[in-house]
ROROGU-644695 format. One record per residue: z, y, x of N, C-alpha, C in turn; residue in one letter. Coordinates in nm, 3 decimals. Layout:
<rs>
R       n_z       n_y       n_x      ca_z      ca_y      ca_x       c_z       c_y       c_x   residu
R         Z         Y         X         Z         Y         X         Z         Y         X        A
...
</rs>
This chain:
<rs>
R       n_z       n_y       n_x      ca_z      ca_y      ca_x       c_z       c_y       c_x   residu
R     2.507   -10.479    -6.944     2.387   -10.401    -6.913     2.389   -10.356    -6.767        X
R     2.302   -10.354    -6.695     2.290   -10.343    -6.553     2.209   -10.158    -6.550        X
R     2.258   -10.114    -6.430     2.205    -9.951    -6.414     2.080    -9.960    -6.465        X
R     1.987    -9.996    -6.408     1.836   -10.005    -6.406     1.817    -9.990    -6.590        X
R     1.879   -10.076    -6.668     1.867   -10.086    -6.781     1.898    -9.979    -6.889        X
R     2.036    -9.907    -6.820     2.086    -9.822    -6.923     1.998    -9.695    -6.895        X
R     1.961    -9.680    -6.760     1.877    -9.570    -6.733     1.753    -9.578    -6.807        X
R     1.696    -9.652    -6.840     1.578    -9.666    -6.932     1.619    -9.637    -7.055        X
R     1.737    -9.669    -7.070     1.759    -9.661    -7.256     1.830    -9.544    -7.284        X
R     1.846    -9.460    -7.186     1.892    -9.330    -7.153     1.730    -9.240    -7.148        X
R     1.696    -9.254    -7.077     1.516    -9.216    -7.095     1.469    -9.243    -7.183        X
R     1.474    -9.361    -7.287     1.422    -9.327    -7.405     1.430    -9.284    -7.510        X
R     1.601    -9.269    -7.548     1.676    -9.193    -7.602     1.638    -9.031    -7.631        X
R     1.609    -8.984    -7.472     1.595    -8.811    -7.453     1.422    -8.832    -7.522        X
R     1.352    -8.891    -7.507     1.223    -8.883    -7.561     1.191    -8.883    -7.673        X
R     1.279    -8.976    -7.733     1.275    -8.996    -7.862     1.322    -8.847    -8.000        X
R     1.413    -8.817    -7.923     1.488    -8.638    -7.997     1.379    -8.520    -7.918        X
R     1.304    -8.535    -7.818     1.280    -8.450    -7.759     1.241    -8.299    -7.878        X
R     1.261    -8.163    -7.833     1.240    -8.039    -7.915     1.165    -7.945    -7.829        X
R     1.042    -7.932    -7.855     1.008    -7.835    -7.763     1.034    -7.715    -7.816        X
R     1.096    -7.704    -7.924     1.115    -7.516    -7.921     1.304    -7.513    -7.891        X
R     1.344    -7.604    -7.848     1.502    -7.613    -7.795     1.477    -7.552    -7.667        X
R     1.412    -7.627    -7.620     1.324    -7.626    -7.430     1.287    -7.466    -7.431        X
R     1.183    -7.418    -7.515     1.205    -7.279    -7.506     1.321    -7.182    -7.517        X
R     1.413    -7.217    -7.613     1.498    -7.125    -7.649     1.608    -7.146    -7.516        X
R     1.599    -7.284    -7.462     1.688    -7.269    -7.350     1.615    -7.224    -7.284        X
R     1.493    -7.188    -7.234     1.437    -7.091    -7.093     1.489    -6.988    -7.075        X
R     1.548    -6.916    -7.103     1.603    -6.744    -7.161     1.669    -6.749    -7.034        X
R     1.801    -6.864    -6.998     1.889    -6.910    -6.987     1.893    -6.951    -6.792        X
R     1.702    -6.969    -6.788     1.714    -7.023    -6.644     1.621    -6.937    -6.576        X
R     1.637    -6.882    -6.448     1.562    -6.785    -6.396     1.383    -6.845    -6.336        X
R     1.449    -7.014    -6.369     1.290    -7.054    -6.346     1.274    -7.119    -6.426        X
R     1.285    -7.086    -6.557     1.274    -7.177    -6.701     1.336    -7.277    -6.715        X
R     1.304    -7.377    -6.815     1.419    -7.470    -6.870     1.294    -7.576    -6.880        X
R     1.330    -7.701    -6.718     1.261    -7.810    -6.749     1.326    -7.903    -6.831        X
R     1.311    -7.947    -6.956     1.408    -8.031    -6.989     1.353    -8.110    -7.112        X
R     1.388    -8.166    -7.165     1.349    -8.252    -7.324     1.359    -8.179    -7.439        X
R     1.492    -8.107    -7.446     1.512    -8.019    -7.571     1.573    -8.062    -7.652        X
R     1.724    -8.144    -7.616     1.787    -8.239    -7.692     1.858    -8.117    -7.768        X
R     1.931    -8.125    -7.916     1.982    -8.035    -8.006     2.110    -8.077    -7.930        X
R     2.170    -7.975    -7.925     2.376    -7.932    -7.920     2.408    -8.099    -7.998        X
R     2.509    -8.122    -7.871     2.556    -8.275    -7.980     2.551    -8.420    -7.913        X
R     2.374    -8.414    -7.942     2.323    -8.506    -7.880     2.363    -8.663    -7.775        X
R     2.423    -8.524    -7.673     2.443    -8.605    -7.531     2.563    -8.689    -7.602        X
R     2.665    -8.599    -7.588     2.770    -8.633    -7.614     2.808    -8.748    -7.695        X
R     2.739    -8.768    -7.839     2.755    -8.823    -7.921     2.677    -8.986    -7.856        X
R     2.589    -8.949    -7.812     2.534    -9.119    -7.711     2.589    -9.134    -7.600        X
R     2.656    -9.024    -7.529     2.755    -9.090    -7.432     2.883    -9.168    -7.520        X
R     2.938    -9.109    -7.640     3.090    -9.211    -7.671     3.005    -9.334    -7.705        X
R     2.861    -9.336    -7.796     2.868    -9.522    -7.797     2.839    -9.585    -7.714        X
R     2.805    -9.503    -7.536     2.760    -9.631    -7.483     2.905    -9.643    -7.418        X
R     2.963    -9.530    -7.386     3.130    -9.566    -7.365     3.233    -9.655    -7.436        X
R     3.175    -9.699    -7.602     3.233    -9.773    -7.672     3.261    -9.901    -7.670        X
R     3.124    -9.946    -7.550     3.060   -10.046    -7.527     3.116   -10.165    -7.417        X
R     3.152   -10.265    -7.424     3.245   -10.326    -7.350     3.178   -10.341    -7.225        X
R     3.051   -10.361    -7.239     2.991   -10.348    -7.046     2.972   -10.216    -6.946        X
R     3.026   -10.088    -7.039     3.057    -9.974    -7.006     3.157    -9.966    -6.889        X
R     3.111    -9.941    -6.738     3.235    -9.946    -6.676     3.198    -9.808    -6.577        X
R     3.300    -9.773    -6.475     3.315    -9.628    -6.412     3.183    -9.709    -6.308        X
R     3.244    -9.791    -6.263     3.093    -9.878    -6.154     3.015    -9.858    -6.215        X
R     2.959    -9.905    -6.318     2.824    -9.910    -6.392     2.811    -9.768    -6.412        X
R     2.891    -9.639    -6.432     2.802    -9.503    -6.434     2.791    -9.473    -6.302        X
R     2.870    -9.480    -6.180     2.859    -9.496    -6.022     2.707    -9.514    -6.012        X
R     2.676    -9.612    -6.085     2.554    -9.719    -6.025     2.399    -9.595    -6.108        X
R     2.438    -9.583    -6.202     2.355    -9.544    -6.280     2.330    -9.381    -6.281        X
R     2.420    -9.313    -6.204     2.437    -9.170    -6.182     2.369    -9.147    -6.041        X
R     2.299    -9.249    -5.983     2.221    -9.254    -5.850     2.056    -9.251    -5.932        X
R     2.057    -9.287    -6.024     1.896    -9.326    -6.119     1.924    -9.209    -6.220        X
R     2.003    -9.086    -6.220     2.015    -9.036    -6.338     1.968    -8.890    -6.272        X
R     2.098    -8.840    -6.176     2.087    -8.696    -6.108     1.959    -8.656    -6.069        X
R     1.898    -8.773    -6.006     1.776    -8.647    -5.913     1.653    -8.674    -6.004        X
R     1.672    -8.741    -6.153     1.596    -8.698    -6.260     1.553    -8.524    -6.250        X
R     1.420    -8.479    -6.251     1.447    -8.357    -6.269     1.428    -8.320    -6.430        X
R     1.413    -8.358    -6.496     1.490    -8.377    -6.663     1.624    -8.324    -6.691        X
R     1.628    -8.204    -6.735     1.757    -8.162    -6.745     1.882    -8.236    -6.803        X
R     1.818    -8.312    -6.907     1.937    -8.391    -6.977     1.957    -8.480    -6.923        X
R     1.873    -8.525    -6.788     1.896    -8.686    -6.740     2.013    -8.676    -6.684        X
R     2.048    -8.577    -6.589     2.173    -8.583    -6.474     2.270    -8.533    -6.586        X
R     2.271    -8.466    -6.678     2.396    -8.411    -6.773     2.438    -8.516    -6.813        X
R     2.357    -8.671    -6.887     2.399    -8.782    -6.888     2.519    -8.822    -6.812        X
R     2.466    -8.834    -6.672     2.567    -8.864    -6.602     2.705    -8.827    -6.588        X
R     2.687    -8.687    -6.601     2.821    -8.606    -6.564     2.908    -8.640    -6.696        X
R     2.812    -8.660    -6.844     2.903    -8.671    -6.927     2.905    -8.822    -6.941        X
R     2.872    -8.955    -6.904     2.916    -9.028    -6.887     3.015    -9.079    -6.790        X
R     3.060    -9.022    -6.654     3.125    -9.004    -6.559     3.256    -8.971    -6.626        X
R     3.260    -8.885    -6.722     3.406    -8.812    -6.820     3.473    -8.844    -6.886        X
R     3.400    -9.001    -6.944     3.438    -9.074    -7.022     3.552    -9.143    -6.968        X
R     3.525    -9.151    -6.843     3.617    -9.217    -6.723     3.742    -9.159    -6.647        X
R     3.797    -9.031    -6.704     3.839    -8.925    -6.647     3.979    -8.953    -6.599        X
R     4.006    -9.072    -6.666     4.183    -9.119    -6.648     4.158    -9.236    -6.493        X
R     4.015    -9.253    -6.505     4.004    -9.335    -6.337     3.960    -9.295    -6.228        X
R     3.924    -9.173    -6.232     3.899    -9.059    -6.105     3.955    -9.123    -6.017        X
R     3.893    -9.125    -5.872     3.974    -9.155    -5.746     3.879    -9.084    -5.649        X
R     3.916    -9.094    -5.533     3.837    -9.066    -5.413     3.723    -9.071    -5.416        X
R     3.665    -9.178    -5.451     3.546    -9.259    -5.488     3.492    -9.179    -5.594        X
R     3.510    -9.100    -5.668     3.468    -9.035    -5.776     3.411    -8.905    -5.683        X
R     3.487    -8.818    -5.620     3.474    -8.696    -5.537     3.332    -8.761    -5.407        X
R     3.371    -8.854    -5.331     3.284    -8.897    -5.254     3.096    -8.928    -5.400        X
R     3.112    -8.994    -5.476     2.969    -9.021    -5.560     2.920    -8.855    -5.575        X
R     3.014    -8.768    -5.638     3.010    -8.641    -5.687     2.924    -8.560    -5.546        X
R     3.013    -8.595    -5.440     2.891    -8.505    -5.353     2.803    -8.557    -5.293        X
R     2.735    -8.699    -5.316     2.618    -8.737    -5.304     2.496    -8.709    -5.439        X
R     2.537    -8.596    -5.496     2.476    -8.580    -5.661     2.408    -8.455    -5.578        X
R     2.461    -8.405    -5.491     2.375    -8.233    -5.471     2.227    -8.243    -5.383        X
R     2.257    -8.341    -5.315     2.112    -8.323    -5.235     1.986    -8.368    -5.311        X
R     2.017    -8.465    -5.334     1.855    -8.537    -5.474     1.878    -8.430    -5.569        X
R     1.955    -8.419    -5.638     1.970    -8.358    -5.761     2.002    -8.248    -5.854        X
R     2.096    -8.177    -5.786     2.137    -8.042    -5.845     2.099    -7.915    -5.764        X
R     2.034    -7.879    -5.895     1.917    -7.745    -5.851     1.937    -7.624    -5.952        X
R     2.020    -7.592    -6.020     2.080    -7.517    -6.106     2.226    -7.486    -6.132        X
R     2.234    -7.363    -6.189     2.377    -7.329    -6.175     2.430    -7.398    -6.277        X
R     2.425    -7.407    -6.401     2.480    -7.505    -6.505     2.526    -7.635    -6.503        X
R     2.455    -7.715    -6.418     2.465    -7.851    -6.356     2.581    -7.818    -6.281        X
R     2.564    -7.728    -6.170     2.693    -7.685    -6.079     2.809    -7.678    -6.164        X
R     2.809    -7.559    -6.269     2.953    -7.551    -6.312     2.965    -7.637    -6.367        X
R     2.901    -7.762    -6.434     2.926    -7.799    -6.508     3.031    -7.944    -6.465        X
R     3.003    -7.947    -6.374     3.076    -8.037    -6.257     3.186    -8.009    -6.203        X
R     3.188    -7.894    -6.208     3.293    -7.824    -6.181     3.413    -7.826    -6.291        X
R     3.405    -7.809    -6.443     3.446    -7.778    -6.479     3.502    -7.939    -6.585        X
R     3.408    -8.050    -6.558     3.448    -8.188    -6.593     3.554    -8.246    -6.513        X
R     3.510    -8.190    -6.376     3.615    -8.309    -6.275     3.685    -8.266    -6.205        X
R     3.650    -8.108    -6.141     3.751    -8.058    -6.071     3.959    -8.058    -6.113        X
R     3.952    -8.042    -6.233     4.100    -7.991    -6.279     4.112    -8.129    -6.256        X
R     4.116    -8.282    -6.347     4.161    -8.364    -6.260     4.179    -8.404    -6.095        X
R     4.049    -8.371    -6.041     4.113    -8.402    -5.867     4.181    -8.267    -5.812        X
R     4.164    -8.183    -5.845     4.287    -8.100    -5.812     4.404    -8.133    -5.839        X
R     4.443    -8.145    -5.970     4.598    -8.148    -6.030     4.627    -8.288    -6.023        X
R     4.536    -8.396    -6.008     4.616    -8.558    -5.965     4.606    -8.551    -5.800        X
R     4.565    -8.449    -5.731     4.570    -8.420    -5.585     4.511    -8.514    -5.535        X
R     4.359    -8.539    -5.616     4.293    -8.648    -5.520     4.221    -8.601    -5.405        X
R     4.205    -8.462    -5.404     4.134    -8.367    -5.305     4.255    -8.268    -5.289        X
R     4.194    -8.237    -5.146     4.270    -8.111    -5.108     4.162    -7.983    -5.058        X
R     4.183    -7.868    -5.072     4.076    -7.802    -5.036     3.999    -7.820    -4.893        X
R     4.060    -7.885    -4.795     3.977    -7.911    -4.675     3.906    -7.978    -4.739        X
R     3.880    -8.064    -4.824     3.782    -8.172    -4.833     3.637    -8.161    -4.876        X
R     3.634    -8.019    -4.889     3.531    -7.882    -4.975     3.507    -7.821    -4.824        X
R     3.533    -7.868    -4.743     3.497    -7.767    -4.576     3.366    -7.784    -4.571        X
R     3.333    -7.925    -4.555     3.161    -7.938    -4.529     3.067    -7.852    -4.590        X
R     3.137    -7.865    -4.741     3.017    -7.812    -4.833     2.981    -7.684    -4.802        X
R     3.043    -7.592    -4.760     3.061    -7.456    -4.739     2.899    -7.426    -4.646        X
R     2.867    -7.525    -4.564     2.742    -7.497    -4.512     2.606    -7.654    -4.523        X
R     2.696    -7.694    -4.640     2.518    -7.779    -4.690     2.399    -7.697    -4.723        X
R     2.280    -7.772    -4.713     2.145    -7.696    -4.714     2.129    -7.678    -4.899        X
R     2.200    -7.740    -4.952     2.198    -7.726    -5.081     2.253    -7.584    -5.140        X
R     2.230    -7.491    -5.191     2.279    -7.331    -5.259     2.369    -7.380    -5.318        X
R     2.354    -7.487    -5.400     2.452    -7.539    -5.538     2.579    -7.552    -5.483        X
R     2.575    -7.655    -5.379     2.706    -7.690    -5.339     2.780    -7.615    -5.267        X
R     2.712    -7.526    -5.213     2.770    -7.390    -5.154     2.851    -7.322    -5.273        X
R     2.767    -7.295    -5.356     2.794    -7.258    -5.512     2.944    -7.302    -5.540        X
R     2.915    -7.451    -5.566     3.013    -7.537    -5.627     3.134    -7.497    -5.530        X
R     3.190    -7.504    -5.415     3.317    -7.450    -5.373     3.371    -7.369    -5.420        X
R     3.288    -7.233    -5.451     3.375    -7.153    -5.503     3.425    -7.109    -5.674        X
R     3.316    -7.207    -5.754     3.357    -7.190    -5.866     3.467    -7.305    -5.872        X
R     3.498    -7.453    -5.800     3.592    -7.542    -5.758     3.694    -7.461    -5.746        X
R     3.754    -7.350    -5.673     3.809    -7.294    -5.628     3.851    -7.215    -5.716        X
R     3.824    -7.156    -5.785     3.870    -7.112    -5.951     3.970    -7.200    -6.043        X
R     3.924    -7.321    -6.039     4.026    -7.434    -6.051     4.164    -7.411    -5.958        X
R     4.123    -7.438    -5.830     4.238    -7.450    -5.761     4.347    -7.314    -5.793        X
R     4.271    -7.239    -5.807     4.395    -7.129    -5.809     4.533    -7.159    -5.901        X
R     4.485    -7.251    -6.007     4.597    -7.291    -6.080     4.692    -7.393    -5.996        X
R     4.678    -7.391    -5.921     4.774    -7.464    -5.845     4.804    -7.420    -5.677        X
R     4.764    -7.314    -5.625     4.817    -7.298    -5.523     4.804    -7.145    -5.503        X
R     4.889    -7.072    -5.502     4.883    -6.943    -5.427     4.909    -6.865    -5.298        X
R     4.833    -6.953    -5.233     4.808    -6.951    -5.065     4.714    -6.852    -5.038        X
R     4.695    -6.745    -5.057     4.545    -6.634    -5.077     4.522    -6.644    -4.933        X
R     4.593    -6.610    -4.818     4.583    -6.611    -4.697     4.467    -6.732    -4.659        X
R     4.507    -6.896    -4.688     4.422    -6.962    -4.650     4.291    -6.962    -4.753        X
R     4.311    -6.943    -4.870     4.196    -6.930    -4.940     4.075    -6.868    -4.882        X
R     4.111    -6.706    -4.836     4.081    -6.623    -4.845     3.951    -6.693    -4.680        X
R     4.071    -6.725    -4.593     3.986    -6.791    -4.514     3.911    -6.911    -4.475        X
R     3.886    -6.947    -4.560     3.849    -7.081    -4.642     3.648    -7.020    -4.638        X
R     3.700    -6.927    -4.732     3.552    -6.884    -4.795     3.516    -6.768    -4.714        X
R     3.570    -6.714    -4.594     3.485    -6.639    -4.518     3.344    -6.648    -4.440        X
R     3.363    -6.798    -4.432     3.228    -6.758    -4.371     3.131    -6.804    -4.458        X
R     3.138    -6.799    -4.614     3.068    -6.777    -4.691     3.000    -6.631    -4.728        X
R     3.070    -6.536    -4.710     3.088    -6.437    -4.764     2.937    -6.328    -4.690        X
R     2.878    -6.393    -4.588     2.735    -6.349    -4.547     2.622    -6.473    -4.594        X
R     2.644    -6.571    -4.719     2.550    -6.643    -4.733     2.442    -6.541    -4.818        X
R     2.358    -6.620    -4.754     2.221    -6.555    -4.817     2.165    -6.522    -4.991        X
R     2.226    -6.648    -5.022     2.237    -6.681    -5.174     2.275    -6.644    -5.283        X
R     2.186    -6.561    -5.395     2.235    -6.486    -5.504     2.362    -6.576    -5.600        X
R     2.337    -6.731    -5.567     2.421    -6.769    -5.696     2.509    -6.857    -5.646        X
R     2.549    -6.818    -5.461     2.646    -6.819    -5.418     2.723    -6.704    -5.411        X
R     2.644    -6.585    -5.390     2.738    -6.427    -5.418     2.787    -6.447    -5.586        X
R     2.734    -6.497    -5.676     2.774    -6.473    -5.815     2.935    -6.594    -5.832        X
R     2.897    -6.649    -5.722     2.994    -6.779    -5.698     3.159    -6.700    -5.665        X
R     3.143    -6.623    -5.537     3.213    -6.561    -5.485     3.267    -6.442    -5.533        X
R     3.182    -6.364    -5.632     3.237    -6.309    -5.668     3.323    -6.280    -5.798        X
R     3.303    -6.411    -5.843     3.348    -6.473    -5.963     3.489    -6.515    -5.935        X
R     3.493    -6.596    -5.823     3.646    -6.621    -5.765     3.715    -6.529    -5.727        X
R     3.692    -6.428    -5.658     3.758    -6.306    -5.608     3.798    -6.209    -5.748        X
R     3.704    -6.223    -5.836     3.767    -6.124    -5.911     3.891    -6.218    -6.019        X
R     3.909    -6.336    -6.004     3.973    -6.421    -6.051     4.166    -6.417    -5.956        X
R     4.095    -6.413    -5.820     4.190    -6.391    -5.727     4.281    -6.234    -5.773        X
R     4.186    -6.149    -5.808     4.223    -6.035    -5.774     4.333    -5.979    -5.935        X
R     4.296    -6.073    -6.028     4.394    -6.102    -6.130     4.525    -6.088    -6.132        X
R     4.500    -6.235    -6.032     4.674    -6.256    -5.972     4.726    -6.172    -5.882        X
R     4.637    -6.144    -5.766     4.731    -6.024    -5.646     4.619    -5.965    -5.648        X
R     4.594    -5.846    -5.715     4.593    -5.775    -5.634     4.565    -5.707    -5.513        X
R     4.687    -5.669    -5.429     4.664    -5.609    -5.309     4.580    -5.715    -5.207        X
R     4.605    -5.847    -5.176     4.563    -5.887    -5.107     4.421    -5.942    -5.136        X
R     4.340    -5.973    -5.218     4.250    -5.943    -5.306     4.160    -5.828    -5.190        X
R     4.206    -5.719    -5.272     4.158    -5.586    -5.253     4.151    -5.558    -5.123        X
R     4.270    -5.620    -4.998     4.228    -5.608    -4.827     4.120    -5.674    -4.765        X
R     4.102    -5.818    -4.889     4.021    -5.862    -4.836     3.885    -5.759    -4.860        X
R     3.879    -5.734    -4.953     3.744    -5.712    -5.036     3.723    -5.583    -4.934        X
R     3.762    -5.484    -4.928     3.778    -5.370    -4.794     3.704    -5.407    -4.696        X
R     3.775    -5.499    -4.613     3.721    -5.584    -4.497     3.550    -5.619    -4.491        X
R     3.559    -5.681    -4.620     3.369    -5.711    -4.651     3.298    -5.632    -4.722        X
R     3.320    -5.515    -4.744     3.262    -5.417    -4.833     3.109    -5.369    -4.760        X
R     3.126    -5.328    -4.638     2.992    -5.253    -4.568     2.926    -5.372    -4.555        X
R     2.939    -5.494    -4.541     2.826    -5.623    -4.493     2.796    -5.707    -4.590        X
R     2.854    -5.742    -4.714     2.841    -5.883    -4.759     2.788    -5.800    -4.874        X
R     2.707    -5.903    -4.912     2.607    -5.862    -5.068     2.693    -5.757    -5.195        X
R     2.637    -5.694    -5.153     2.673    -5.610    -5.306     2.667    -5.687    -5.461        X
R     2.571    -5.756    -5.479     2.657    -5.835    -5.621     2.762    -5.904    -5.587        X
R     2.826    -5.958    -5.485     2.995    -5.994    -5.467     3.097    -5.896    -5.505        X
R     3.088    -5.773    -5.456     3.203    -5.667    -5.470     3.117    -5.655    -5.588        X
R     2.990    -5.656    -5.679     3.000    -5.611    -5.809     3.077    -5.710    -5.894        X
R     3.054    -5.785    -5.885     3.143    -5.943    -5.973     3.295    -5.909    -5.952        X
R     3.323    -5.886    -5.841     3.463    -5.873    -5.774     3.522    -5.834    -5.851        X
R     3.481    -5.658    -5.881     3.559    -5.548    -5.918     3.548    -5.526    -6.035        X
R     3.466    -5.641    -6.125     3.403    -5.610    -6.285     3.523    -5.590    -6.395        X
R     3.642    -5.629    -6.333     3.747    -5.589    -6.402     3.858    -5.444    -6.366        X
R     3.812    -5.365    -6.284     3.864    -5.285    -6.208     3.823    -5.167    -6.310        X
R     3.931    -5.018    -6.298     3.891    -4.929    -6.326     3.774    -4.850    -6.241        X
R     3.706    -4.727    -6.310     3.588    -4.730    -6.261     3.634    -4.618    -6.098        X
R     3.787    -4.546    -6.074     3.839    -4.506    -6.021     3.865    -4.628    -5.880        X
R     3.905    -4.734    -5.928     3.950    -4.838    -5.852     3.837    -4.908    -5.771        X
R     3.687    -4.923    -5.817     3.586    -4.943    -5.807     3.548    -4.840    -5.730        X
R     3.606    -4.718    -5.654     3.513    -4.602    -5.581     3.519    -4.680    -5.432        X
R     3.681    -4.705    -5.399     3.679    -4.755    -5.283     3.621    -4.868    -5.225        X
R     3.568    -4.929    -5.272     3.464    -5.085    -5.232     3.331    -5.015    -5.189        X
R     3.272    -4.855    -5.250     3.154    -4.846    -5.242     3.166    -4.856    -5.041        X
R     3.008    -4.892    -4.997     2.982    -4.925    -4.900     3.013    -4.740    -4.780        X
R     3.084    -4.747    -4.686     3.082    -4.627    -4.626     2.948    -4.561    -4.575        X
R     2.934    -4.461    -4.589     2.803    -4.386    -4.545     2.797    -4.383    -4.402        X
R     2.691    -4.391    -4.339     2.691    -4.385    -4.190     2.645    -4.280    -4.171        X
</rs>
């Protein structure tokens, strides 16, 4: 089966189950509703293993077909991808990380899509060390929110494997004045993840950015903090 092909039979698939009161019940969920088909819990998954079952099933052929899938704005079209991409998870290479960040500019426009990418492929290219965190530098100032996004929930990953807070810490600074609500929810999701493990250094940082950087960051930050521990972040009075 050639891309062009499976993408059609992938499109007719989502049409065929489509639910419009799924589509509602997921709107709750998205701050600009839920464009999508309304496939039931299951679904994807269960038509990603048979076309994975399938002997013309190859990591190329979802490569090929995850270019006709992502900038679907059909919610289930690009989830396709990501969960056909997973099927593949023991052949990750470079080439996997390089397709992955050609997915943000056409295509990913939501935070779910984001983590969800995050949370399929990152722990393999972290822990088979097909990436190293420089390789996440660019993203830090693409025009895309998501992928801004995506570093730092990526980075949640990484912590299981490196406790370098020093370079972390400066890694994501000059994030830390982005404009972006669901890059602050990004950031401050990691920091309070950081702040798990240490602590003090955590907490110097968080000091440092307290009077300038978005207040939902130090709220995410400190969501695990006593409400005593939480006085010192408030912003100083001028």
């Amino acid at each position: 089966m050639k891309a062009a092909e499976l993408h059609k039979d992938v499109k007719n698939f989502c049409i065929q189950n489509a639910d419009d009161e799924i589509v509602k019940k997921y709107s709750r969920y998205f701050k600009d509703g839920f464009y999508g088909y309304g496939l039931a819990n299951g679904l994807i998954q269960s038509k990603v293993k048979e076309y994975a079952n399938q002997g013309w099933c190859t990591i190329d052929l979802v490569y090929e077909v995850s270019k006709l899938l992502v900038p679907e704005k059909k919610f289930e079209l690009p989830s396709f991808a990501f969960n056909l991409l997973n099927e593949f998870n023991k052949e990750l290479d470079y080439k996997t990380f390089e397709i992955i960040e050609t997915w943000f500019s056409p295509g990913i426009n939501n935070w779910a899509h984001t983590d969800g990418i995050v949370q399929l492929f990152f722990p393999v290219l972290w822990k088979k060390e097909i990436i190293e965190l420089e390789d996440l530098s660019k993203w830090r100032t693409a025009e895309n929110k998501f992928q801004r996004r995506c570093v730092l929930v990526a980075m949640i990953k990484y912590l299981k494997h490196s406790d370098d807070f020093k370079t972390m810490f400066n890694f994501i600074d000059s994030l830390m004045m982005d404009p972006e609500r669901e890059v602050h929810q990004g950031l401050g999701w990691f920091l309070r993840e950081c702040w798990k493990r240490n602590r003090k250094v955590t907490e110097d940082f968080l000091l440092k950015w307290k009077n300038d950087c978005a207040r939902l960051i130090i709220q995410y930050a400190t969501e695990k903090m006593s409400k005593e521990e939480r006085l010192q972040f408030r912003r100083d009075k001028k």
